[in-house]
NUDOVEX-288083 format. One record per residue (C-alpha): residue number from 1; y, z, x. Coordinates in steps of 0.25 Angstrom, whole numbers. Layout:
<rec pos="NUM" y="Y" z="Z" x="X"/>
...
***
This chain:
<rec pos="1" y="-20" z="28" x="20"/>
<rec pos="2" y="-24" z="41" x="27"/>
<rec pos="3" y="-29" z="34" x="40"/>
<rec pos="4" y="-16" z="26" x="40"/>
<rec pos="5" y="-8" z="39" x="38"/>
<rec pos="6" y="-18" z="46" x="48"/>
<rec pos="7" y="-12" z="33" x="59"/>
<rec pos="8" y="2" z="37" x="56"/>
<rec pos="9" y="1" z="51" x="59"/>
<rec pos="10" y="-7" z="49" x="73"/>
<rec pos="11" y="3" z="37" x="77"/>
<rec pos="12" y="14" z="44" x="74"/>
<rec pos="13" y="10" z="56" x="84"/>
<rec pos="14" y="6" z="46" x="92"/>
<rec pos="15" y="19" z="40" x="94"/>
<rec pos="16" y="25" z="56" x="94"/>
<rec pos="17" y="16" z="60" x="104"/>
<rec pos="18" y="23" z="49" x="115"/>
<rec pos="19" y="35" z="50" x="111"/>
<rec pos="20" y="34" z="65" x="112"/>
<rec pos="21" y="29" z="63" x="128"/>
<rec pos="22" y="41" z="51" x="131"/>
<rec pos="23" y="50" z="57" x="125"/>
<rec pos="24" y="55" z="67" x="138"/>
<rec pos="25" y="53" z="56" x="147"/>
<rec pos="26" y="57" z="42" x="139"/>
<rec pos="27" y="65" z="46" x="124"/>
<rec pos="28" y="67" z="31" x="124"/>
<rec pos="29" y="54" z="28" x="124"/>
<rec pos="30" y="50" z="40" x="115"/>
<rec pos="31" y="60" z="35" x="105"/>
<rec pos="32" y="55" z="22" x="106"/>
<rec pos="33" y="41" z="28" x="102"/>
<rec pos="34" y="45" z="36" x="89"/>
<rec pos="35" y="54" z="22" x="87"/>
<rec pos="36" y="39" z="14" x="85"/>
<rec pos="37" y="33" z="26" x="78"/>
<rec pos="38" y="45" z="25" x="68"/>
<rec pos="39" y="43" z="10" x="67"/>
<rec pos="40" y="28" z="10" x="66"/>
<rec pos="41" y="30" z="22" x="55"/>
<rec pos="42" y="39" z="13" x="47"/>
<rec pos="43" y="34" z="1" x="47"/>
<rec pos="44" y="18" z="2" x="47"/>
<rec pos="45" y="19" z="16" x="38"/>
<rec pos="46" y="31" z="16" x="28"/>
<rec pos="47" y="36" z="3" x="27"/>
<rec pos="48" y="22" z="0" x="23"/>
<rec pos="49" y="21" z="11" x="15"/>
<rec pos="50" y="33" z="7" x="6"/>
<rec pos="51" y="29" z="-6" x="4"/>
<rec pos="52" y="16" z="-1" x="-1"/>
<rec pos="53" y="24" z="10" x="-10"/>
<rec pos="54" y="33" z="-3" x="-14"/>
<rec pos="55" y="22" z="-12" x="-19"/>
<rec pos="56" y="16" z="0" x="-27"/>
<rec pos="57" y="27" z="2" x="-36"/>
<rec pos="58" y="29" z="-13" x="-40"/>
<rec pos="59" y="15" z="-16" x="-41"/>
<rec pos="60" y="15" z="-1" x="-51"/>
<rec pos="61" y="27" z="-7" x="-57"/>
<rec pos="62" y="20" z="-20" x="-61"/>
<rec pos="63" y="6" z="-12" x="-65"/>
<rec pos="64" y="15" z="-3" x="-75"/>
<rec pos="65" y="21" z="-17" x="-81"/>
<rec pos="66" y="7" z="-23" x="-84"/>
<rec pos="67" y="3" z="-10" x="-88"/>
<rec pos="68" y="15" z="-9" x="-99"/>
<rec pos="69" y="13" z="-23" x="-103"/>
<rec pos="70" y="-1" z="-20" x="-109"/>
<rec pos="71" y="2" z="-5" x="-112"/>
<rec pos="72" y="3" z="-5" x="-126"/>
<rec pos="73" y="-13" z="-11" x="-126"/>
<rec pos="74" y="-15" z="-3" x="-113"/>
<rec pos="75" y="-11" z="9" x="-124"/>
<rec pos="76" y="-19" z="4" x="-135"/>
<rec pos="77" y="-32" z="3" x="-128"/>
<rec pos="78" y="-30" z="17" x="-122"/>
<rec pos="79" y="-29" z="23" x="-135"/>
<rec pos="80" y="-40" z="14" x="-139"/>
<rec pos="81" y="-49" z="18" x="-129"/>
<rec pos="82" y="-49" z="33" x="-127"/>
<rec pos="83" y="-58" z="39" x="-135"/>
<rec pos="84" y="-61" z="54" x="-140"/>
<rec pos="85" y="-72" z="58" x="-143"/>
<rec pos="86" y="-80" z="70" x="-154"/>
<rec pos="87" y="-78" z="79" x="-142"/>
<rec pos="88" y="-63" z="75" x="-140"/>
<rec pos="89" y="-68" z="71" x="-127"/>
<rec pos="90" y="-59" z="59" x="-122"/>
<rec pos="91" y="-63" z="47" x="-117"/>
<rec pos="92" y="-58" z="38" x="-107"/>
<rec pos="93" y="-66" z="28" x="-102"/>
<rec pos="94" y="-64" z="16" x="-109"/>
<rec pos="95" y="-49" z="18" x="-106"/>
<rec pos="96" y="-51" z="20" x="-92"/>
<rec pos="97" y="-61" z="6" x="-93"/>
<rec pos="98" y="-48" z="-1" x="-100"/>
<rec pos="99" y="-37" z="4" x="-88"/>
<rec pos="100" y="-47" z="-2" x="-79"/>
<rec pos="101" y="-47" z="-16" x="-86"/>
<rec pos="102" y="-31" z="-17" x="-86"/>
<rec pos="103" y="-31" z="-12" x="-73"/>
<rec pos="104" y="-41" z="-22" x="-69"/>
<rec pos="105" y="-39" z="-33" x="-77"/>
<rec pos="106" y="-24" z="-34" x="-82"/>
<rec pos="107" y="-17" z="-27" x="-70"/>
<rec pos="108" y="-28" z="-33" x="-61"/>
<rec pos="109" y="-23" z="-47" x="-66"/>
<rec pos="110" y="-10" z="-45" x="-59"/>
<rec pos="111" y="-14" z="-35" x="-48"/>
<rec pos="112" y="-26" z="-42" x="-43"/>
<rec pos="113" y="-31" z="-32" x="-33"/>
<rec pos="114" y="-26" z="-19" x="-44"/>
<rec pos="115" y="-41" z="-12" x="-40"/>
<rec pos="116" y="-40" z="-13" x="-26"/>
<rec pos="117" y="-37" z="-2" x="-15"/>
<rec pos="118" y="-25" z="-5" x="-9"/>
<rec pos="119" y="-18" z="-9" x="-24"/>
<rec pos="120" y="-3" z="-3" x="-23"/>
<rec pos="121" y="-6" z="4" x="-35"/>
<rec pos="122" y="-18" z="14" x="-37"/>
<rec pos="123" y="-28" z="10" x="-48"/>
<rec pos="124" y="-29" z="25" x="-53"/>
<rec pos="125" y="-14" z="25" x="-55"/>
<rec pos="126" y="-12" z="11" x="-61"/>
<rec pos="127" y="-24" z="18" x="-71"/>
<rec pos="128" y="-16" z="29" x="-74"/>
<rec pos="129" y="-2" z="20" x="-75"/>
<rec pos="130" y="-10" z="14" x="-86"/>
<rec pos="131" y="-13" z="27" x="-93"/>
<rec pos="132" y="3" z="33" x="-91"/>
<rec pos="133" y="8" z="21" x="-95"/>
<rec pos="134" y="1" z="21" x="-108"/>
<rec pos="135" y="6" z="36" x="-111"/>
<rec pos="136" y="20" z="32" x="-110"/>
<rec pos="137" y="19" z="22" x="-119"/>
<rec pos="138" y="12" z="29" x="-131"/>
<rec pos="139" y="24" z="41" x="-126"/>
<rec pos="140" y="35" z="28" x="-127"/>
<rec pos="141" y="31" z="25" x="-141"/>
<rec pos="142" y="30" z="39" x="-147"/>
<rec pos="143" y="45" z="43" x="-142"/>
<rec pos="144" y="50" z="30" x="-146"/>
<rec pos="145" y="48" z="36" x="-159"/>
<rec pos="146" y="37" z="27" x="-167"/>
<rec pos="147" y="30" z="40" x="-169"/>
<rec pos="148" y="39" z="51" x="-168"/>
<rec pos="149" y="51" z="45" x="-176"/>
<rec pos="150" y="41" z="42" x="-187"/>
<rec pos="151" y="43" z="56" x="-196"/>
<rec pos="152" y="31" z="50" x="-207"/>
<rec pos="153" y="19" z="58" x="-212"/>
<rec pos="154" y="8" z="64" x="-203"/>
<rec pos="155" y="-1" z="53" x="-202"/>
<rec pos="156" y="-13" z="62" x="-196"/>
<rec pos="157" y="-13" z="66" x="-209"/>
<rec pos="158" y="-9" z="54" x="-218"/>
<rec pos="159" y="-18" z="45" x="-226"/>
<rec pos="160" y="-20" z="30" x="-225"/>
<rec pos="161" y="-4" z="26" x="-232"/>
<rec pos="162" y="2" z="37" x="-222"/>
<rec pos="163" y="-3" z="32" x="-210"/>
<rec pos="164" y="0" z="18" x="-213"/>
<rec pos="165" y="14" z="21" x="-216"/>
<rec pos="166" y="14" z="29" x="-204"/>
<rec pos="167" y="10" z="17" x="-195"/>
<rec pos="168" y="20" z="9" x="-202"/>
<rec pos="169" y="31" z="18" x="-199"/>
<rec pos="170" y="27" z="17" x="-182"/>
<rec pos="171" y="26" z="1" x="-183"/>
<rec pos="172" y="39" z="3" x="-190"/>
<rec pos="173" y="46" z="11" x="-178"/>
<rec pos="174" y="39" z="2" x="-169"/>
<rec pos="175" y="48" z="-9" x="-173"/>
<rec pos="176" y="37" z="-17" x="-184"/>
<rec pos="177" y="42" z="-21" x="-197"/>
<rec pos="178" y="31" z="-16" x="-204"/>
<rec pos="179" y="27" z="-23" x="-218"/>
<rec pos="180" y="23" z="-13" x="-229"/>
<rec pos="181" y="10" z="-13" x="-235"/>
<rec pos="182" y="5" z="-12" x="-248"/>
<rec pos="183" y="-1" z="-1" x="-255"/>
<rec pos="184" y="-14" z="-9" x="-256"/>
<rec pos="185" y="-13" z="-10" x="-241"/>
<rec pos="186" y="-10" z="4" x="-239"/>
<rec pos="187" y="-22" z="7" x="-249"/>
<rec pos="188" y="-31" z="-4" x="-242"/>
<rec pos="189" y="-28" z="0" x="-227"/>
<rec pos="190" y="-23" z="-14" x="-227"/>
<rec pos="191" y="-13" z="-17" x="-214"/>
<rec pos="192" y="3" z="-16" x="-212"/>
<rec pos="193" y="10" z="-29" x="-205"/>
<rec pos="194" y="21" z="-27" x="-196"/>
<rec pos="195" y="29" z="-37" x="-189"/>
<rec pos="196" y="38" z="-33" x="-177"/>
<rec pos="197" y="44" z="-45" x="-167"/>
<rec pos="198" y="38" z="-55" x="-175"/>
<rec pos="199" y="25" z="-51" x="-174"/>
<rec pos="200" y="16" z="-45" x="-186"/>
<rec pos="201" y="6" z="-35" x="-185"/>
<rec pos="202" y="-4" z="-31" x="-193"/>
<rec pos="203" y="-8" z="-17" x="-194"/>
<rec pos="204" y="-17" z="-8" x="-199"/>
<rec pos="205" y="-14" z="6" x="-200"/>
<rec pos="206" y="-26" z="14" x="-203"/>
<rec pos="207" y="-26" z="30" x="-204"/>
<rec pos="208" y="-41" z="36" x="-201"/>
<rec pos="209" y="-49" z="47" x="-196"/>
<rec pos="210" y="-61" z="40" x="-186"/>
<rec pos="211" y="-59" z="27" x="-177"/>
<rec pos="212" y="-58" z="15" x="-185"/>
<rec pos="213" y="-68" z="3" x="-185"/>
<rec pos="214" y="-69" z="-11" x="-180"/>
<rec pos="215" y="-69" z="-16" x="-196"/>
<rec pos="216" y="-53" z="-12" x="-196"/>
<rec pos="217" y="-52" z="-21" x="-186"/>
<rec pos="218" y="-57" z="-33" x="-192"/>
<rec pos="219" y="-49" z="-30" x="-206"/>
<rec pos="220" y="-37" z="-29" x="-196"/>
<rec pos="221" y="-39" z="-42" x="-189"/>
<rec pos="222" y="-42" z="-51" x="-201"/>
<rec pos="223" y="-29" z="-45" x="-207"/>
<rec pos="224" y="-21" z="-50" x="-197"/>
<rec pos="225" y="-26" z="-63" x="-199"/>
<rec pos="226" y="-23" z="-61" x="-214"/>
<rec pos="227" y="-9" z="-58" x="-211"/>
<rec pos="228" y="-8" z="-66" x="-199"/>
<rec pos="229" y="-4" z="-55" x="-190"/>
<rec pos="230" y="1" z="-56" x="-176"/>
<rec pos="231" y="-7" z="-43" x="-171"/>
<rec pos="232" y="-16" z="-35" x="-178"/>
<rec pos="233" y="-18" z="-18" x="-177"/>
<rec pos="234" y="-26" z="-5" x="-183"/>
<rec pos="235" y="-16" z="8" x="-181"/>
<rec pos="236" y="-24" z="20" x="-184"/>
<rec pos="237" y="-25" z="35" x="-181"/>
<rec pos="238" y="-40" z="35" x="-178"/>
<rec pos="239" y="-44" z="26" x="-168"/>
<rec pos="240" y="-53" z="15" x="-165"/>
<rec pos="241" y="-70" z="14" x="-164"/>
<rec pos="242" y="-72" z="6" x="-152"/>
<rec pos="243" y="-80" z="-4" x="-161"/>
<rec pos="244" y="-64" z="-5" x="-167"/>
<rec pos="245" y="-59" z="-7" x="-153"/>
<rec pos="246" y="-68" z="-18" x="-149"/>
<rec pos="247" y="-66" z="-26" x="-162"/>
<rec pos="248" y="-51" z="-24" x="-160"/>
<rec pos="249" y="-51" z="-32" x="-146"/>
<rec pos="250" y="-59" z="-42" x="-154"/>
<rec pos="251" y="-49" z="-42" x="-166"/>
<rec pos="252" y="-37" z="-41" x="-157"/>
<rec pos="253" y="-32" z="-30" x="-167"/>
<rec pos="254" y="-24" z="-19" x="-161"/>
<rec pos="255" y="-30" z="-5" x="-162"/>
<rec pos="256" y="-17" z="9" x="-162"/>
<rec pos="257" y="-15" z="20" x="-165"/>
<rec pos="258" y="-3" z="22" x="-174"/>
<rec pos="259" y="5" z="30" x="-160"/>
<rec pos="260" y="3" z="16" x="-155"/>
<rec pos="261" y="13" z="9" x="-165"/>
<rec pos="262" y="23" z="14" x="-156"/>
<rec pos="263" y="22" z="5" x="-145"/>
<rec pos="264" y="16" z="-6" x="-153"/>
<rec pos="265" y="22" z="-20" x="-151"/>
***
């Protein structure tokens, strides 16, 4: 790009410099001379230039549409993936691994040469597309009022019943008919089904203080069978081990956070 600018420049005064000296002597010919100039400028410089400008908006218009149709898992696995650890030092690096395997494999699938040089659209900003994307969408589901229309109690501070009740609430906003459980279920952790477009989901809504394990993941898949639920989830405040995260992939179980109820389908 600078080289090809570099040419520009040095043509140009070329075609300046001769058109300077013929000009006393033949302006026809002169004003022929800035005509080429002027042609040469157009056609090799910005005509080219816009097409290139063109391409990269509809090929960033496609992007942002694959991007949107995987973004509520895109918004799960980030919240999944990034860690904090004892020293409240954050971690990015299996997020970062992740965006590279969309980019890679799912965008790459329609965009067979996404990771090469001269792709309209920059790898660095399709990663960062990804990531702003993602924050709009958690911002879409808060201001849509699942969270903040929902006046109930404090659930940083509710037991087991509150939160569950809590978590029922946002399904409830979210447009699920949520069926209301037992006091054995509430007692037993057991979990609430909710049925929304002809779907049923099962979910299990659990309020704790560390990362649950992989073994709620197991209870939570062979409940679904039990109930013969469509799709299964854990909703909880605390996060996920890894081993919980892996076995979830196995299970097909989804892993949230109760924000996430906002935008879930």
């Amino acid at each position: 790009m600078f080289f090809k600018l570099v040419w520009f420049i040095l043509l140009g005064s070329l075609y300046s410099f001769f058109a300077l000296i013929l000009f006393p002597t033949s302006p026809l010919l002169a004003a022929v001379i800035i005509a080429i100039a002027f042609l040469h400028l157009l056609f090799r410089g910005i005509l080219p230039k816009l097409v290139r400008i063109r391409r990269a908006r509809r090929v960033r218009k496609a992007i942002a549409s694959m991007i949107d149709e995987h973004l509520h898992a895109l918004a799960r696995r980030r919240r999944e993936l990034i860690e904090i650890d004892h020293y409240g030092l954050v971690h990015l690096e299996e997020w970062e691994d992740e965006k590279d395997f969309f980019i890679s494999n799912v965008l790459g699938s329609r965009f067979g040469n996404i990771l090469s040089e001269d792709f309209p659209v920059p790898y660095f900003l399709i990663d960062i597309m990804i990531d702003k994307r993602i924050d709009a969408y958690f911002k879409r589901g808060h201001a849509g009022g699942t969270i903040r229309e929902y006046q109930g109690e404090d659930w940083e501070n509710a037991d087991q019943q509150t939160y569950l009740g809590y978590c029922m609430k946002l399904l409830e906003l979210a447009g699920w008919k949520v069926v209301i459980p037992t006091q054995e279920d509430i007692r037993n952790r057991g979990p609430i089904l909710a049925r929304k477009d002809g779907k049923l989901l099962l979910a299990a809504c659990i309020r704790a203080s560390k990362p649950l394990g992989r073994s709620f993941i197991r209870q939570t898949a062979a409940a679904r069978l039990n109930h013969d639920a469509d799709d299964a989830a854990i909703i909880t405040n605390a996060g996920f081990s890894r081993w919980a995260r892996s076995s979830a992939l196995k299970h097909d179980v989804m892993l949230l956070h109760h924000s996430d109820l906002a935008n879930i389908d």
